[in-house]
VOVEXVEX-598702 format. One record per atom (N, C-alpha, C): x, y, z. Coordinates in steps of 0.02 Angstrom, whole numbers, padded with zeros to 5 digits, always signed. Each point is the difference from the previous one (the first is absolute). Layout:
BEGIN
XYZ ...
This chain:
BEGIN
-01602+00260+00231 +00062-00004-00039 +00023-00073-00003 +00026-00018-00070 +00030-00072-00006 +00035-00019+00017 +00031-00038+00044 +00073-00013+00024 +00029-00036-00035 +00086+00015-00034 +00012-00073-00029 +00037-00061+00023 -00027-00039-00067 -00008-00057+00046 +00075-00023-00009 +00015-00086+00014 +00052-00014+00015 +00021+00004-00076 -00022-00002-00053 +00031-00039-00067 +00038+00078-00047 -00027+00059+00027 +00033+00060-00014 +00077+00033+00056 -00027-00035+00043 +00059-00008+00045 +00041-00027-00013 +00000-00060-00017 +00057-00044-00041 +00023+00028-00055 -00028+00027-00034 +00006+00030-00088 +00041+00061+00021 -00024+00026+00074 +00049+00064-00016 +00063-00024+00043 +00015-00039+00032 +00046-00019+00033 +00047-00051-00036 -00003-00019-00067 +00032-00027-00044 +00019+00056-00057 -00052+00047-00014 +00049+00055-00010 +00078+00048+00047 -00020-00018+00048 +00054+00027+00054 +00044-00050-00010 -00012-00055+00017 +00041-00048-00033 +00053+00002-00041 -00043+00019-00087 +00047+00006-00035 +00037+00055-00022 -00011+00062+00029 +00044+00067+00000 +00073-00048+00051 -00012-00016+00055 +00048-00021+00040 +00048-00075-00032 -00034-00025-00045 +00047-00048-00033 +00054+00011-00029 +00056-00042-00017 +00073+00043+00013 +00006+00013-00072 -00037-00009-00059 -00004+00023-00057 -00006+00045-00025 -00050+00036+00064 -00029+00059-00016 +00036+00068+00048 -00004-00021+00066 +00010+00032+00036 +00088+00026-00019 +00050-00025-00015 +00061+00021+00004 +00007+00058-00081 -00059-00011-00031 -00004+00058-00039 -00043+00062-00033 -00016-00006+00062 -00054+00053+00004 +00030+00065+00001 +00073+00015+00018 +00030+00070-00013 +00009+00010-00076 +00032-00056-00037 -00004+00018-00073 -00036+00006-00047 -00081-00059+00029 -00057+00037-00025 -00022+00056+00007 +00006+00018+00056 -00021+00079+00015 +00045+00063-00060 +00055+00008+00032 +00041+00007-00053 -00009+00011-00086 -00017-00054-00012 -00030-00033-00060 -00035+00063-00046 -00064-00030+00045 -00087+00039-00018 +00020+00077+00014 +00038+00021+00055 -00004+00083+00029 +00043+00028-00077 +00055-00019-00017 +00056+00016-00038 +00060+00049+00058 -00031-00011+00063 +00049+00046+00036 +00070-00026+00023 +00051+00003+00009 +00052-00015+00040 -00023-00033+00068 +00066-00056-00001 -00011-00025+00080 +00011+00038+00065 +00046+00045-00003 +00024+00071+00027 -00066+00039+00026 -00029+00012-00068 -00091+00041+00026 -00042-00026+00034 +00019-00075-00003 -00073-00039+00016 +00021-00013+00069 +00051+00008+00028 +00028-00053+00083 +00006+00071+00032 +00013+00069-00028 -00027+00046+00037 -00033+00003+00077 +00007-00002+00062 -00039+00008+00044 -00049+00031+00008 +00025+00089-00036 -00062+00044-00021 -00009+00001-00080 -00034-00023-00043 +00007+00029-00059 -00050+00060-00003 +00001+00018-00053 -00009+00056-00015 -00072-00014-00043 -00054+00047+00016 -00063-00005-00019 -00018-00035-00083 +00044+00039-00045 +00003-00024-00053 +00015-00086-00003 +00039+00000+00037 +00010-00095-00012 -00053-00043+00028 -00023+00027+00046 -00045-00035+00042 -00058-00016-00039 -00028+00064-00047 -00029-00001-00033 +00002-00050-00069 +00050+00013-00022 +00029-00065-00061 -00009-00038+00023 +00036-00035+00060 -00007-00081+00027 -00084-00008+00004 -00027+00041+00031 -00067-00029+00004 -00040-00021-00047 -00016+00064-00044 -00016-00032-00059 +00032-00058-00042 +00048+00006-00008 +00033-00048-00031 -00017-00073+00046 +00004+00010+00047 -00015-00061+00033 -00081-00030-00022 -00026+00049+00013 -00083-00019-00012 -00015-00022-00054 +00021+00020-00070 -00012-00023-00051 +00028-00069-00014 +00066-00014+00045 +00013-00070-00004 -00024-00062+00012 -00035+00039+00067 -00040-00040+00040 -00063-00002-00035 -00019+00035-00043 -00062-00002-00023 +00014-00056-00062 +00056-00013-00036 +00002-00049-00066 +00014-00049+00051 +00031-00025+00060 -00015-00057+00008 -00057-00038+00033 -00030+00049+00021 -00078-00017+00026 -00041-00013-00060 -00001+00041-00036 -00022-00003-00057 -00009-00083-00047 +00048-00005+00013 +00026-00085-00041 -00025-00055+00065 -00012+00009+00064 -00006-00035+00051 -00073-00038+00005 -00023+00084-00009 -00059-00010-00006 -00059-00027-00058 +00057-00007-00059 -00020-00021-00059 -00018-00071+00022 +00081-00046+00007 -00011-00053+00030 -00038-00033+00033 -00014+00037+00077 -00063-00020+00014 -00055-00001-00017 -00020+00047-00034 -00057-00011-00073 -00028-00058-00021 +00081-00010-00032 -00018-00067-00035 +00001-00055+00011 +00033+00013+00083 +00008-00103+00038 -00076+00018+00028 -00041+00059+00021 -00070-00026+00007 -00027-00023-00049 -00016+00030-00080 -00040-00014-00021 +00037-00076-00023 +00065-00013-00003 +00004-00083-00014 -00050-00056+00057 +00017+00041+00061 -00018-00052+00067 -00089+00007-00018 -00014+00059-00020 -00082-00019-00004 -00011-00036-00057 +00024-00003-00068 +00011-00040-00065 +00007-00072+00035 +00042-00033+00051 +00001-00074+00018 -00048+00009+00073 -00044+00035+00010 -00038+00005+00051 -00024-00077+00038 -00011-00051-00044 -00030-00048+00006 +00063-00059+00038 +00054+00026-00025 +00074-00037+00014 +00022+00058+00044 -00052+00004+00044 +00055+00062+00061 +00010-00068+00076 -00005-00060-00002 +00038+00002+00069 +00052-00056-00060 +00035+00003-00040 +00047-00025-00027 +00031+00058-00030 -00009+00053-00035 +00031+00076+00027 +00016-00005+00047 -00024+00018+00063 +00019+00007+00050 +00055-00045+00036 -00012-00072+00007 +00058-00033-00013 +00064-00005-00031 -00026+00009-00040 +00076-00009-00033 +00035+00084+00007 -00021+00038+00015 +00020+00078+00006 +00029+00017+00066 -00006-00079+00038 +00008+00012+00081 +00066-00033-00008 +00022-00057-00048 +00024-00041+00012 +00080+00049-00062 -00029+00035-00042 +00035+00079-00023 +00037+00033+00063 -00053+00026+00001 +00048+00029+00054 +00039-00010+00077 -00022-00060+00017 +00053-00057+00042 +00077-00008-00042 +00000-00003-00049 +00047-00008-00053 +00043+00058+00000 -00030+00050-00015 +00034+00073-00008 +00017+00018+00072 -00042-00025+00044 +00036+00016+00068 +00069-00029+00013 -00016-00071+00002 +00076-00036+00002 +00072+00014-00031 -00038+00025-00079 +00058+00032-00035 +00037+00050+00034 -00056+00040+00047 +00037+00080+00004 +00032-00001+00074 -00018-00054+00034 +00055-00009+00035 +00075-00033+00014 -00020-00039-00078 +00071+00006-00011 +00012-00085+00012 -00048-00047+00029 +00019-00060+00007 +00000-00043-00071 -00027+00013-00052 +00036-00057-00071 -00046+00085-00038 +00034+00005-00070 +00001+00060-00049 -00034-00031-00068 -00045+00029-00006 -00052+00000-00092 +00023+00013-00012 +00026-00019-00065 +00057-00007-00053 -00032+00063-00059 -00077+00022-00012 -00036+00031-00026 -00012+00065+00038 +00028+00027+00054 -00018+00031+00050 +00091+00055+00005 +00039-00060-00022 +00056+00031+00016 +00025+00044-00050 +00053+00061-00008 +00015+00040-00025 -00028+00050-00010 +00037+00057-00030 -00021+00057-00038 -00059+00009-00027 -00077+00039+00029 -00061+00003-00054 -00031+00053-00028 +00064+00053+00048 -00029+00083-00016 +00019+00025-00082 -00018+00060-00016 -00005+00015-00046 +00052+00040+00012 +00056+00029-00066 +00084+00034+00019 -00026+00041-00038 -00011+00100+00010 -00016+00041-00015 +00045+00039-00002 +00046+00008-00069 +00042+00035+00041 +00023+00071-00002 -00053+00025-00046 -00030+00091-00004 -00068-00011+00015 -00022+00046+00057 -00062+00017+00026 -00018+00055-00049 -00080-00022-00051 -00021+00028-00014 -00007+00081+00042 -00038+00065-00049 +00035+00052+00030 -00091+00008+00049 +00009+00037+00058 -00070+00055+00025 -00014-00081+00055 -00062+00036+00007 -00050-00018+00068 -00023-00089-00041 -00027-00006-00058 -00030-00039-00047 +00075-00070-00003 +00056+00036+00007 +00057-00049-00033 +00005-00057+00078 -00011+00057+00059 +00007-00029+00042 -00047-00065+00021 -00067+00019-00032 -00057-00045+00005 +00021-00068-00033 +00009+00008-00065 +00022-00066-00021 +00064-00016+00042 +00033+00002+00027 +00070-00024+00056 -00032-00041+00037 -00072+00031+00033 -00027-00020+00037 -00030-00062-00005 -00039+00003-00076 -00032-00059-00044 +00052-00051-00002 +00067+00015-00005 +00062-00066-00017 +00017-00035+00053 -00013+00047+00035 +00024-00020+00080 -00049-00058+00022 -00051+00010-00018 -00054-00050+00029 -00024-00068-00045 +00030+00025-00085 -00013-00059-00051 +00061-00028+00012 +00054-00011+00027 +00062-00044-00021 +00051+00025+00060 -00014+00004+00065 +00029+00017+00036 +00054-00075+00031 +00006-00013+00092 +00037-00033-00019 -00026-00075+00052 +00031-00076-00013 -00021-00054+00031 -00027+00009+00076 +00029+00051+00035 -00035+00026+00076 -00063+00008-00005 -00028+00073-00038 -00079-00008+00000 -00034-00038-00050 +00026-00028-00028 -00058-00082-00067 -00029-00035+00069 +00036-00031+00060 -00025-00029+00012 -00082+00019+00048 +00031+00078+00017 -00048+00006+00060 -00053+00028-00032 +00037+00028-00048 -00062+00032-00057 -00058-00048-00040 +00030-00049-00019 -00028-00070-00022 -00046-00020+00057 +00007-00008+00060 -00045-00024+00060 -00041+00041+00011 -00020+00071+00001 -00036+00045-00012 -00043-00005-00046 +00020-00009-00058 -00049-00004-00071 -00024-00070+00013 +00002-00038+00026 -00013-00085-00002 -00078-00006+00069 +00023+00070+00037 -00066+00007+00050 -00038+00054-00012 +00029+00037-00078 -00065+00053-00019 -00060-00060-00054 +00058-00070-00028 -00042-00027-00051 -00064-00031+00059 +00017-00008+00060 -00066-00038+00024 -00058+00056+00038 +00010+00073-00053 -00049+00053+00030 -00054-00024-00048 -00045+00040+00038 -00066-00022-00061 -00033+00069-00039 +00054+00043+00030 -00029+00074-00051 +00072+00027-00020 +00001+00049-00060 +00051+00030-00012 +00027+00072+00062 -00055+00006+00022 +00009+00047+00047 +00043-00016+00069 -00013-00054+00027 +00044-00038+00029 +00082-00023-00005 +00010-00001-00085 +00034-00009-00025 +00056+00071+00003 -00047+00039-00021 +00038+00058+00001 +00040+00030+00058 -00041+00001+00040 +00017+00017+00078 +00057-00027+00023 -00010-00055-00003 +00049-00064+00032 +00090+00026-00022 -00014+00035-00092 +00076-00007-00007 +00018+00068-00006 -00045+00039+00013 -00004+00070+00017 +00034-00002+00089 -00015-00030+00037 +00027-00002+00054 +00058-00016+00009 +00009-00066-00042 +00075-00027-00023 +00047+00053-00015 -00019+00045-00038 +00032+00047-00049 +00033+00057+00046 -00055+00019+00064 +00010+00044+00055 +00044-00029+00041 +00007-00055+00013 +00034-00043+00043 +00072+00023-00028 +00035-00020-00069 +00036+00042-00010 +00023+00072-00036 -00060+00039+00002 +00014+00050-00021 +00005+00056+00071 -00030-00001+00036 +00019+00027+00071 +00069+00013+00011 +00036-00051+00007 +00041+00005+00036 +00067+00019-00045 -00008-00004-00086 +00022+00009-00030 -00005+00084-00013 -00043+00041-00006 +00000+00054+00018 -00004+00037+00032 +00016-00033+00067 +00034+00032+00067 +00068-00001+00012 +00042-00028-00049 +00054-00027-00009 +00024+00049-00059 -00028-00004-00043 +00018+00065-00045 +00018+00047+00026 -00073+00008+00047 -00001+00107+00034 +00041+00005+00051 +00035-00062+00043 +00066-00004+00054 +00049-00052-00039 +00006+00030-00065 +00093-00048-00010 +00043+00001+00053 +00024+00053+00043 +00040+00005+00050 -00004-00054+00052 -00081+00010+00024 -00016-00048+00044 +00007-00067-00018 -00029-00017-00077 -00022-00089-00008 +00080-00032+00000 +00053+00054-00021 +00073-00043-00009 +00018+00008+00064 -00014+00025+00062 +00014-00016+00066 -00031-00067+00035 -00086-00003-00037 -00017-00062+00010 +00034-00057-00014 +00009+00012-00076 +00034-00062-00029 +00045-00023+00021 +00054+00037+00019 +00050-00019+00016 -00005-00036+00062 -00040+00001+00045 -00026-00022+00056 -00051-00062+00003 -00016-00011-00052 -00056-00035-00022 +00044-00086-00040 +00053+00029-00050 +00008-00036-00047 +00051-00076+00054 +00012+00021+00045 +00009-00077+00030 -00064-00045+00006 -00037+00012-00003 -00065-00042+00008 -00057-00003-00054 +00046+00009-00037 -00040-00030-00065 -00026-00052-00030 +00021-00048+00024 +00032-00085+00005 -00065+00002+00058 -00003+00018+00036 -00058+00006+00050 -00050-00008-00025 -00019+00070-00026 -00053+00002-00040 -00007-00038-00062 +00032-00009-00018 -00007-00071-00082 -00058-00066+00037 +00039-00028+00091 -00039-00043+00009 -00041-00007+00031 -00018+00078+00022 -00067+00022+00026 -00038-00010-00057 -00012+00041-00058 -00013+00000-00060 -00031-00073-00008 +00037-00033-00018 -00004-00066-00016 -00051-00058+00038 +00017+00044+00039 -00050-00046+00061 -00071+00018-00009 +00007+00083+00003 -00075+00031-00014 -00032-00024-00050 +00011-00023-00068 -00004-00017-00028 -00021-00078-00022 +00041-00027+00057 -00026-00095-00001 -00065+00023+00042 -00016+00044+00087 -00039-00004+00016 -00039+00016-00031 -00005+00051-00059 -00085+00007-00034 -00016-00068-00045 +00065-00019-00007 -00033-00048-00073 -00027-00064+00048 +00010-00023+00063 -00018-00029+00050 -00070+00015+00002 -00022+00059+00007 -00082+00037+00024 -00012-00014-00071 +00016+00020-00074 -00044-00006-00031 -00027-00083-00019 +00057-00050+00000 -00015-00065-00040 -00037-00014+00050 -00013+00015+00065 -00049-00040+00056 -00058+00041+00008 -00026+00059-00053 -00054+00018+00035 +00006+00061+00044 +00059-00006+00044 -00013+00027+00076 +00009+00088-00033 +00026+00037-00038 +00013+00055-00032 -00079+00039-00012 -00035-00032-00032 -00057+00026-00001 -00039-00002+00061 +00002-00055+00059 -00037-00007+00065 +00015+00065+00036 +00075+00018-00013 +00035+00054+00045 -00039+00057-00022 +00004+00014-00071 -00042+00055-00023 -00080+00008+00029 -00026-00042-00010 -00058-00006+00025 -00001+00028+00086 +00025-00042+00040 +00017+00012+00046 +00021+00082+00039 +00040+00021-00045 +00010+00086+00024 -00017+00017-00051 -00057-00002-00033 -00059+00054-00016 -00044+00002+00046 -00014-00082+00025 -00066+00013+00055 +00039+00024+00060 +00047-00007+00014 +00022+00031+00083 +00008+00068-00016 +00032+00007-00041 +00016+00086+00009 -00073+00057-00055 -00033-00045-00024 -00044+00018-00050 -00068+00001+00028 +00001-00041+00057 -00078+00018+00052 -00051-00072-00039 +00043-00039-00043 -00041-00039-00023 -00020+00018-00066 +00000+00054-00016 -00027+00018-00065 +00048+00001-00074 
């Protein structure tokens, strides 16, 4: 069995990331909301009732499926660009390190991209109707969402362009995608619970911005030097037997 390596670890741990960014995270009840068409009343329920559980889920899944959907597009196409400049991959790679050092700094908040800042989501403000309306929510959510995930999302696609297969590619933001879709529809199926979290959580948000941020300078650190791919290499052969 394959173990993975460090660079899907990162991909899914920058998805965790950005569910927990304060963009996203403080409205995840009204998305829910949103996509279900149910009341906030039904959804914070301690017990709901089979029928809802059922709505939220689906409804959740199909959401989660248009923004994976679009995620994974992306990475698509920053591989086949990164194999298109194949020949210009350690200046890709450079300058993609020296990207996302940038987007790190931003997101912790020490000087602000002027291109980075404001409003980028898409304002929907009748949800198409059924399982299908919810999908595209999902699709908007992920084409024009908001300056929190551009950046981490951007650093992701910037280390699928230096894959050398689309398959690689895929994976990478497929993991991304799980990173926050997990926890996002565990959060759906316990509204009760996630607004006990939150509320518990949302002092340290500011926390996490410069955790975030940091995570973020440290990869772009590993990638402009090389050391990102050594690591990979590295725990494939330790945990991979060499092979």
């Amino acid at each position: 069995m394959q173990v993975a390596n460090i660079t899907y670890i990162s991909a899914f741990v920058a998805g965790l990331l950005s569910f927990l960014s304060p963009c996203v995270l403080p409205l995840i009840p009204s998305y829910i909301t949103y996509i279900t068409g149910l009341s906030f009343a039904d959804l914070q329920a301690e017990h709901p009732t089979h029928k809802i559980r059922q709505q939220t889920m689906l409804h959740s899944l199909a959401f989660i499926l248009g923004f994976t959907a679009v995620f994974v597009l992306l990475g698509v196409s920053a591989t086949l660009l990164g194999g298109f400049l194949f020949q210009y991959q350690d200046i890709v790679r450079k300058i993609g390190g020296v990207l996302i050092i940038i987007f790190g700094i931003h997101v912790t908040g020490l000087f602000n991209m002027v291109f980075l800042l404001g409003e980028k989501r898409l304002n929907l403000h009748r949800k198409p109707a059924g399982f299908l309306g919810t999908f595209f929510v999902g699709i908007a959510f992920a084409a024009g969402w908001t300056p929190c995930i551009g950046p981490i999302l951007s650093s992701i696609l910037m280390i699928a362009a230096t894959e050398r297969t689309i398959y690689r590619g895929i994976t990478l933001l497929l993991t991304y995608s799980m990173g926050l879709a997990i926890p996002f529809f565990l959060s759906a199926m316990a509204l009760h619970q996630f607004l006990v979290f939150f509320n518990r959580f949302k002092k340290y948000i500011r926390i996490f911005e410069i955790v975030t941020g940091v995570f973020l300078i440290i990869i772009g650190v590993l990638i402009f030097s090389d050391y990102f791919t050594v690591l990979t290499r590295f725990t494939n052969t330790w945990f991979g037997g060499g092979q």
